[in-house]
VEXDREN-2710 file (C-alpha; in Angstrom, 1 decimal):
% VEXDREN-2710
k/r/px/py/pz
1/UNK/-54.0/-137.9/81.9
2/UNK/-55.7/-139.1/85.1
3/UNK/-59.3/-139.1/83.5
4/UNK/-57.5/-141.0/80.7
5/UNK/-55.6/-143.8/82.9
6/UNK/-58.8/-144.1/84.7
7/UNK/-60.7/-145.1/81.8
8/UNK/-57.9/-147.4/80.9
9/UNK/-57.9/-149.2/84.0
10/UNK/-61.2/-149.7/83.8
11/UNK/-61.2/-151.7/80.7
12/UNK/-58.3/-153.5/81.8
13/UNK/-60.1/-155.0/84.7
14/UNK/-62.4/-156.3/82.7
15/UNK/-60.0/-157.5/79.5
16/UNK/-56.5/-158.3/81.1
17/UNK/-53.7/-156.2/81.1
18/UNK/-51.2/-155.8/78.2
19/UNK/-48.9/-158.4/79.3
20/UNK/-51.4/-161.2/78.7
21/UNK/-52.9/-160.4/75.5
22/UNK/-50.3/-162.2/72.6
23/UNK/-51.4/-159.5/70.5
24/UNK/-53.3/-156.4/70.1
25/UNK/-56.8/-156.4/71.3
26/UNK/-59.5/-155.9/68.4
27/UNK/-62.4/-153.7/68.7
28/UNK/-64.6/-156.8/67.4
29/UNK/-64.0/-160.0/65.7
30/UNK/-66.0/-163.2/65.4
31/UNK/-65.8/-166.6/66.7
32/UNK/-65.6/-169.8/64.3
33/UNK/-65.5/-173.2/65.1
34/UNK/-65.9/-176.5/64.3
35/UNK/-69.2/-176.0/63.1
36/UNK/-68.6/-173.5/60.9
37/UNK/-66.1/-175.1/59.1
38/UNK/-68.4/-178.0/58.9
39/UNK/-70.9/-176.0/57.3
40/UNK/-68.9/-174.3/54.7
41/UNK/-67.3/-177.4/53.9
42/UNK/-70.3/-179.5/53.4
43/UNK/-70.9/-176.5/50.6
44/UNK/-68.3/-176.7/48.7
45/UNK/-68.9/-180.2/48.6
46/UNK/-72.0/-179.8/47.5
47/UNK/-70.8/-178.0/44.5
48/UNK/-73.0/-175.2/44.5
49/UNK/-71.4/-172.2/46.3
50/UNK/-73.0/-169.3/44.5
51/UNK/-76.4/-167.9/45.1
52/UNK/-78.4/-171.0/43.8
53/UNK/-77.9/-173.2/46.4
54/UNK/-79.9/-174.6/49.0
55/UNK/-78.5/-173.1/51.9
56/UNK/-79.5/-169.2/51.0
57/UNK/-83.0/-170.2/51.7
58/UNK/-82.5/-172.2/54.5
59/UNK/-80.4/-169.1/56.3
60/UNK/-83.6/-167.0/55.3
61/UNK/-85.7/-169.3/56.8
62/UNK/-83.9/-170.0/60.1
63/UNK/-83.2/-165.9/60.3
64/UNK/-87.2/-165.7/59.8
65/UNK/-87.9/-168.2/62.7
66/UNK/-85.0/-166.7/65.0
67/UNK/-86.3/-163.1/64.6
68/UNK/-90.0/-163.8/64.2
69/UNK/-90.3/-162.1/60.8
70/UNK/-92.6/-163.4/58.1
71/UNK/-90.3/-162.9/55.4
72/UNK/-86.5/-162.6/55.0
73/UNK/-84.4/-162.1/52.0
74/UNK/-80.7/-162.6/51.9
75/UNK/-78.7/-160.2/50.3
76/UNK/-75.0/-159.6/49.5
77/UNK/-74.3/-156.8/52.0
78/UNK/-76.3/-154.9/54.2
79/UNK/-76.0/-151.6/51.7
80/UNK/-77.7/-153.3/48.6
81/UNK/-80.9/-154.8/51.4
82/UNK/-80.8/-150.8/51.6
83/UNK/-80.6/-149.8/48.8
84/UNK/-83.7/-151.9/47.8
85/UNK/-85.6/-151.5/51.1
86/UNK/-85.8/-147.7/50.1
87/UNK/-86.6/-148.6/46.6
88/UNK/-89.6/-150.8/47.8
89/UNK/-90.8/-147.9/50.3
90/UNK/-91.2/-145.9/47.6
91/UNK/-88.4/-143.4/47.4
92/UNK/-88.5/-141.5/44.6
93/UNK/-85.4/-139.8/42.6
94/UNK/-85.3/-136.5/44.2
95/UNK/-87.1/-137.3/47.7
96/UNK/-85.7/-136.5/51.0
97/UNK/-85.0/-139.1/53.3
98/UNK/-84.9/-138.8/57.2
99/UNK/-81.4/-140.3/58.0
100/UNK/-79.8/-139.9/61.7
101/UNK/-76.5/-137.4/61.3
102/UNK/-74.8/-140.4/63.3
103/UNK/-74.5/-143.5/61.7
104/UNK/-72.0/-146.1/59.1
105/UNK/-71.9/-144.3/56.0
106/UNK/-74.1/-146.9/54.4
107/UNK/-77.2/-145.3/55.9
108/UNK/-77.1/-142.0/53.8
109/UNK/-75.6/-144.1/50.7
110/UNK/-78.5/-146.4/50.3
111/UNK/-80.7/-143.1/49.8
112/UNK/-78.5/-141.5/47.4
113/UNK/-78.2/-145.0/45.2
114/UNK/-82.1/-144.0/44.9
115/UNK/-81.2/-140.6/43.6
116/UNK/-82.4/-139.1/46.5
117/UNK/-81.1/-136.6/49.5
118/UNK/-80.6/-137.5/53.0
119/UNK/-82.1/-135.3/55.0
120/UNK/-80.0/-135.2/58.8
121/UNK/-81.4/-135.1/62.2
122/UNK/-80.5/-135.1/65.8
123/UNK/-80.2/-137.7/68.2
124/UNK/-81.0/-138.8/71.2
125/UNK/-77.8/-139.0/73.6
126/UNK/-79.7/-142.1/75.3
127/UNK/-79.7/-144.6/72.9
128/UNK/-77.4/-142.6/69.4
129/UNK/-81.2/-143.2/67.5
130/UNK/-83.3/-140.6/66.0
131/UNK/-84.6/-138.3/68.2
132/UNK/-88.4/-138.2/68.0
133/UNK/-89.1/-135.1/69.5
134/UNK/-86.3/-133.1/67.9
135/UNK/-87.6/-134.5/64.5
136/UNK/-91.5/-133.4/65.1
137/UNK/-90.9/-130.4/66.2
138/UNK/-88.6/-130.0/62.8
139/UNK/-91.0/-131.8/60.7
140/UNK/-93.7/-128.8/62.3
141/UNK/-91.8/-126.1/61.7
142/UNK/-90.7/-126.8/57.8
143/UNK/-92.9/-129.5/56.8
144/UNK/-95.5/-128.5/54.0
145/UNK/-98.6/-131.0/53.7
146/UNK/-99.4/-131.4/50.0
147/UNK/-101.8/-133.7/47.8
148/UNK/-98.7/-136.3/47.2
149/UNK/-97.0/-135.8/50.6
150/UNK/-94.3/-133.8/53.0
151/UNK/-92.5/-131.5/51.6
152/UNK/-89.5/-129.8/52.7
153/UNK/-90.0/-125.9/52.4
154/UNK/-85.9/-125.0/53.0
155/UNK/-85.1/-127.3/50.1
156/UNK/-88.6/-127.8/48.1
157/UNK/-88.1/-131.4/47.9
158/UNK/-90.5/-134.4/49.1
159/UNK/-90.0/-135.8/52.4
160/UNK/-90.9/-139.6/51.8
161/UNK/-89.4/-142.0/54.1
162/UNK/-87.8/-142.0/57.8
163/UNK/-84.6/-144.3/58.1
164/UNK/-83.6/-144.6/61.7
165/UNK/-80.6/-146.9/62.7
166/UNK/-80.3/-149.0/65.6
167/UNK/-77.2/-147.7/66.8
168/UNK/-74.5/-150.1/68.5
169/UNK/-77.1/-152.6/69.0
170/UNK/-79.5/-150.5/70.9
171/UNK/-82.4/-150.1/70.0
172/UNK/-83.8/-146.8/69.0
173/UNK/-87.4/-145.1/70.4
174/UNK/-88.9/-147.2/67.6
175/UNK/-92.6/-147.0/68.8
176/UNK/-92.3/-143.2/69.5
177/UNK/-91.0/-142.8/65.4
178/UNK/-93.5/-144.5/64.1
179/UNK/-95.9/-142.4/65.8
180/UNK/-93.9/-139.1/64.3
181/UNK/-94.1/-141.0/60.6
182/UNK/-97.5/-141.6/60.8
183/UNK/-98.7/-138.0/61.7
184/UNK/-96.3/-136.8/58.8
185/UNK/-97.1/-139.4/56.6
186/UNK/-93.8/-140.9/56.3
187/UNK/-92.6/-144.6/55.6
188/UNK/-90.5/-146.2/58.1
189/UNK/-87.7/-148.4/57.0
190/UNK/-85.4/-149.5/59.4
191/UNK/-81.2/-150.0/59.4
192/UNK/-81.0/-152.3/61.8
193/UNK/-77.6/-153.7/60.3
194/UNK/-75.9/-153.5/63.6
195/UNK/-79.1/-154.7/65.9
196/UNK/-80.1/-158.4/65.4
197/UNK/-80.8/-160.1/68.2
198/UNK/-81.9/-157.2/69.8
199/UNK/-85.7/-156.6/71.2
200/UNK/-87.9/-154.3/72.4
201/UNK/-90.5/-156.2/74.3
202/UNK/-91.3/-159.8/72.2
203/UNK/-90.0/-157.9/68.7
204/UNK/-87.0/-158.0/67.2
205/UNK/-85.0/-154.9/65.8
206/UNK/-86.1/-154.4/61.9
207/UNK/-89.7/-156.3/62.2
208/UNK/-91.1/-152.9/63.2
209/UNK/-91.2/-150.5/60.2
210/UNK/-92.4/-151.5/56.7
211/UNK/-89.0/-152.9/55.3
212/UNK/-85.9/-153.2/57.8
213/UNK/-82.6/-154.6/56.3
214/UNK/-79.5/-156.3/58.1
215/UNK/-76.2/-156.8/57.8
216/UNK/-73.8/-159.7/58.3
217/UNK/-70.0/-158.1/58.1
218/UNK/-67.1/-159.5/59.2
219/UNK/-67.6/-157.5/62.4
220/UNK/-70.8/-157.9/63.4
221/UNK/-72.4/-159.9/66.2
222/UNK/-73.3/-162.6/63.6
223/UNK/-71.4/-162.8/60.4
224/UNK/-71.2/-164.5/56.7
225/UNK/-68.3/-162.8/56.1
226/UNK/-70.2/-160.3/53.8
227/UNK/-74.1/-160.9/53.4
228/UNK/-77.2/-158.4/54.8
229/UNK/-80.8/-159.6/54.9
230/UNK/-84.2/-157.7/54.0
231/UNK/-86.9/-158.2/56.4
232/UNK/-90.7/-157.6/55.9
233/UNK/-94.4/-158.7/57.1
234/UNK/-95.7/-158.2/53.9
235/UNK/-94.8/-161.0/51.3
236/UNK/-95.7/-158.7/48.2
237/UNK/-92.7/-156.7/49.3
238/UNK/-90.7/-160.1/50.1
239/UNK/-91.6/-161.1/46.4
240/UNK/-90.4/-157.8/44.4
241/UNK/-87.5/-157.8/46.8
242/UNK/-86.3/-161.4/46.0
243/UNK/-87.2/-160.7/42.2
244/UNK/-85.6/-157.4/42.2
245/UNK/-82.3/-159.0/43.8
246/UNK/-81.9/-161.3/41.2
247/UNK/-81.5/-159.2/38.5
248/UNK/-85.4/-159.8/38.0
249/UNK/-84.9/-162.9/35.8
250/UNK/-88.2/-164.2/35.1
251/UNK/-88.4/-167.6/36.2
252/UNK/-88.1/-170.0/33.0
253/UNK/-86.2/-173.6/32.6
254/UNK/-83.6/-171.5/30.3
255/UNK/-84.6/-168.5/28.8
256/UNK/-82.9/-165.2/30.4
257/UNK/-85.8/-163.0/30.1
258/UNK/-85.4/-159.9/32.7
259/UNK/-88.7/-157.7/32.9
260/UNK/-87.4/-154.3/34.6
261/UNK/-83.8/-153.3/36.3
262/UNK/-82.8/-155.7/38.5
263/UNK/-79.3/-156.1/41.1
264/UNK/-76.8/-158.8/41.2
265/UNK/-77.5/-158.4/44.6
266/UNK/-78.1/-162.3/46.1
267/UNK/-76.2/-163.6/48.7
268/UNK/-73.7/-166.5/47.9
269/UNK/-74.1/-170.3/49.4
270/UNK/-71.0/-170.0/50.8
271/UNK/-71.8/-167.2/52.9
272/UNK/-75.0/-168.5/53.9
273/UNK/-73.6/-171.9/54.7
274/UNK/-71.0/-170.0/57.3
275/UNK/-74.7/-167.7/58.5
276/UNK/-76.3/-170.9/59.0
277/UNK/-73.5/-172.4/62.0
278/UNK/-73.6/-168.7/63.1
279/UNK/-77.3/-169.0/63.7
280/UNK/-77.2/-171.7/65.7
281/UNK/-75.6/-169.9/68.5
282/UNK/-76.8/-166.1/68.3
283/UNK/-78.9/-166.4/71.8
284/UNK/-74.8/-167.5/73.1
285/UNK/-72.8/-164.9/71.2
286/UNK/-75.6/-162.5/72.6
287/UNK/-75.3/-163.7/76.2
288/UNK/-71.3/-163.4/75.9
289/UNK/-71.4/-160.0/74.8
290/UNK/-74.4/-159.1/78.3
291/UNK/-71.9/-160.7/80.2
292/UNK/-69.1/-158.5/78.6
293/UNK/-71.2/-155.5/78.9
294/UNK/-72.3/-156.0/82.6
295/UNK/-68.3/-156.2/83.8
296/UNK/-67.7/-153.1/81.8
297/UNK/-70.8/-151.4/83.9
298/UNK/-69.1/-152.5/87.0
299/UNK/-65.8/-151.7/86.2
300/UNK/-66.7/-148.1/85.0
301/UNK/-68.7/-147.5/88.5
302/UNK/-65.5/-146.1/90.4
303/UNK/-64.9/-143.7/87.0
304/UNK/-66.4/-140.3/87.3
305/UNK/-67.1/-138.3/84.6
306/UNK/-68.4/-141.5/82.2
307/UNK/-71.1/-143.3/81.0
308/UNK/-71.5/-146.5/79.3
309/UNK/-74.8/-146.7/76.8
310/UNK/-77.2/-149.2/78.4
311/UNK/-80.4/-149.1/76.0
312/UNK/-83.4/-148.1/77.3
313/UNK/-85.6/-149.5/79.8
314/UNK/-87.7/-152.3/77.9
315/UNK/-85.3/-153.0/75.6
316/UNK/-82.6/-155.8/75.3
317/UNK/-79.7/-154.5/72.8
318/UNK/-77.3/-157.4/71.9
319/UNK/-74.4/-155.2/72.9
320/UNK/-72.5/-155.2/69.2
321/UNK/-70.1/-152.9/70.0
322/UNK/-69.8/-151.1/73.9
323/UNK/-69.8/-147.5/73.9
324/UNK/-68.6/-144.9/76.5
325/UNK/-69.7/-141.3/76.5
326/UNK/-67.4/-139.4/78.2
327/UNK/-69.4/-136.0/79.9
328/UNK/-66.6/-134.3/81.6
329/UNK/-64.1/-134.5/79.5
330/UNK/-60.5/-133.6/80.7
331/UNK/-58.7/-135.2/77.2
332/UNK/-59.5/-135.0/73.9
333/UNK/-60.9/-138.7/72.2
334/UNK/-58.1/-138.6/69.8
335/UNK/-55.5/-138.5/73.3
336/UNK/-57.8/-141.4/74.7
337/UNK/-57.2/-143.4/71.8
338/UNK/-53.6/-142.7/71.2
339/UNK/-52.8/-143.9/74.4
340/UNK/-55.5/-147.0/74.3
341/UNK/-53.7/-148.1/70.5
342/UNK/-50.1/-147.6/72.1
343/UNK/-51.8/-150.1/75.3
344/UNK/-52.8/-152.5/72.3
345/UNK/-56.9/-151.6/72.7
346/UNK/-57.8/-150.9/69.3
347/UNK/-61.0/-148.9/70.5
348/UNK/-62.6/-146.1/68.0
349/UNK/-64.4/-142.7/68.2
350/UNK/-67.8/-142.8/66.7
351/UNK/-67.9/-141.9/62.8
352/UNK/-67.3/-138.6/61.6
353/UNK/-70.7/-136.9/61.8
354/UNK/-72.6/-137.4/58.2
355/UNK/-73.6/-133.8/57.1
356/UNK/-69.7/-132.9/57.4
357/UNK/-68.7/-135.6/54.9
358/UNK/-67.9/-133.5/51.9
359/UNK/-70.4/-135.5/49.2
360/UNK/-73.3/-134.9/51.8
361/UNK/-72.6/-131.2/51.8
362/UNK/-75.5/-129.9/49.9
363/UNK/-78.0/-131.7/51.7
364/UNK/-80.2/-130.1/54.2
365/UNK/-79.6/-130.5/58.1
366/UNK/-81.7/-129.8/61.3
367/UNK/-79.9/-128.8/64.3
368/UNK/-77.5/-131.2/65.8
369/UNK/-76.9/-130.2/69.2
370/UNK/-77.0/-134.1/70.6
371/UNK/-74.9/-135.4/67.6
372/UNK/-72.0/-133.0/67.6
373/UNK/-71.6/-133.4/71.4
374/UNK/-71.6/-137.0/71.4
375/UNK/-69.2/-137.2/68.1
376/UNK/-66.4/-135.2/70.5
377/UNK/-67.2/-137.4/73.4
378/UNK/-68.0/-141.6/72.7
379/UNK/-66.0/-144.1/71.8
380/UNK/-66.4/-147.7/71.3
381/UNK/-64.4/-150.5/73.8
382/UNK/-63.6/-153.7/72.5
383/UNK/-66.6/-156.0/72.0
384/UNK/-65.8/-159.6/71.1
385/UNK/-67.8/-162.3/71.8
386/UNK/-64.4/-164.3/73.1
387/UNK/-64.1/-161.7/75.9
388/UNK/-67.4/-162.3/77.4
389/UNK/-66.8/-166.1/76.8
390/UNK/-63.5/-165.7/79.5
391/UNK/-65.4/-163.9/82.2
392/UNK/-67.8/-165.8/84.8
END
């Protein structure tokens, strides 16, 4: 129990003791004020709350502007931008799809949606991304080069597309997977649904691969309540993607003429109206959440046995949600959390490891020494914007 009242204290330095929190302490939650209700109530208003109004493109284009992308389309969630950001890239019914073993659900999803497999990999215990080098070396070892691509020799299938996932806001060795996609002739599409905000050098978090799609949950470091965003330099892509999301009605004063399979898949005004105010302050919410981030590294210093994820040395993550790795373990997670819920921290282990979910159990796995480790070992502390705005 000492390890675990250790790690306890710690966070209590940094978020208050029990006795001043009115209630319990959520692992994330967003901020709203006056200018988001502004904003959502100048759309109603305005009468036209569903995906036809003005403000969807107005988000897009302040998202564009904030992240330095060419071309941004809003979408409902941050599965369908998946969903069609693998379609766009080409994945075929059948393919395999590269897809970190740790991630949201949605990750592996979007690929089956497409009919196709996810195929799991380690990753790296620096950063929770795809591991480059684990990945070559597998894509070496049972990679087949044929006329129309990669294939897989355990499973015989084609490997067309490499999804990594910016986990927690940190951003994975991006430049080093592109590398590995290009020697194995792989599309890169990233899930950078937890990461906006987040850089590596001048770039932004999903600008790097061909397609990268975001999402705007309730609990994420900007939110329309549900909404997710596809983002691309190429503006053919941007085209098919808006087209694609809106049920790929062809443009006409009133005839409903669709010309291939299309997704309800827009994002509302409403939504985009509350994005909008959101916006406006992400280079605040992502200050708040540093600030949180560098009282939790101080508090943690005194705690052996710990480490808190950082992101790597030329990168600046956005800090969505802080994460401890915990090395030397003296109590299980599940005994670190029982006693952090009964404290009112509602903290959480990472997600159950994908190839163990039981409708991923026929898809093929590499070796996931890094990934089961760290799915006994890491949990997330809480993250909100509001604590970082309380500490100086």
């Amino acid at each position: 129990m000492s390890q675990i009242n250790s790690i306890l204290g710690a966070i209590r330095q940094v978020v208050g003791p029990r006795s001043a929190r009115a209630s319990a302490l959520p692992l994330h939650e967003p901020m709203f004020g006056k200018r988001e209700q502004e904003a959502v109530a100048a759309c109603v208003a305005l009468g036209w709350t569903s995906t036809a109004g003005r403000q969807v493109t107005e988000f897009e284009d302040v998202l564009a502007k904030d992240l330095g992308v060419p071309h941004v389309v809003a979408c409902v969630n941050g599965s369908s931008a998946l969903h069609v950001a693998l379609m766009l890239a080409g994945v075929r019914p059948g393919d395999e799809v590269v897809v970190p073993a740790v991630s949201f659900a949605a990750t592996a999803n979007a690929v089956k949606y497409c009919g196709a497999w996810p195929l799991f990999v380690d990753v790296s215990p620096d950063d929770f991304g795809v591991d480059p080098e684990s990945l070559d070396k597998y894509l070496e070892e049972f990679g087949e080069r044929r006329d129309d691509g990669l294939y897989n020799r355990i499973s015989g299938r084609r490997i067309s597309c490499l999804l990594p996932m910016h986990c927690f806001g940190y951003i994975c060795q991006i430049d080093r997977l592109l590398d590995v996609a290009a020697k194995h002739g792989l599309t890169l599409v990233e899930d950078a649904a937890e990461a906006i905000g987040s850089r590596t050098g001048s770039r932004s978090a999903g600008s790097f691969g061909l397609i990268g799609a975001l999402s705007f949950n309730g609990n994420k470091t900007v939110t329309t309540g549900g909404g997710g965003a596809i983002l691309t330099n190429d503006g053919e892509l941007a085209a098919r993607a808006r087209h694609i999301t809106t049920n790929a009605k062809v443009a006409h004063p009133w005839r409903f003429y669709h010309d291939t399979l299309g997704y309800n898949y827009r994002m509302p005004s409403l939504n985009a109206a509350l994005g909008i105010a959101q916006l406006e302050r992400l280079d605040t919410i992502i200050d708040r959440k540093t600030r949180l981030h560098e009282h939790y590294v101080k508090a943690f210093e005194t705690v052996g046995g710990v480490r808190l994820l950082r992101g790597r040395a030329g990168t600046k993550p956005n800090h969505w949600l802080n994460t401890l790795v915990i090395e030397q373990q003296e109590s299980s997670v599940d005994a670190l959390l029982t006693a952090a819920h009964a404290d009112g921290l509602l903290m959480r282990p990472v997600w159950d490891l994908l190839p163990t979910l039981p409708y991923f159990a026929d898809c093929v796995s590499a070796p996931l020494p890094n990934a089961t480790w760290l799915a006994e070992r890491t949990v997330n502390l809480p993250s909100s914007e509001a604590l970082g705005m309380a500490l100086t």
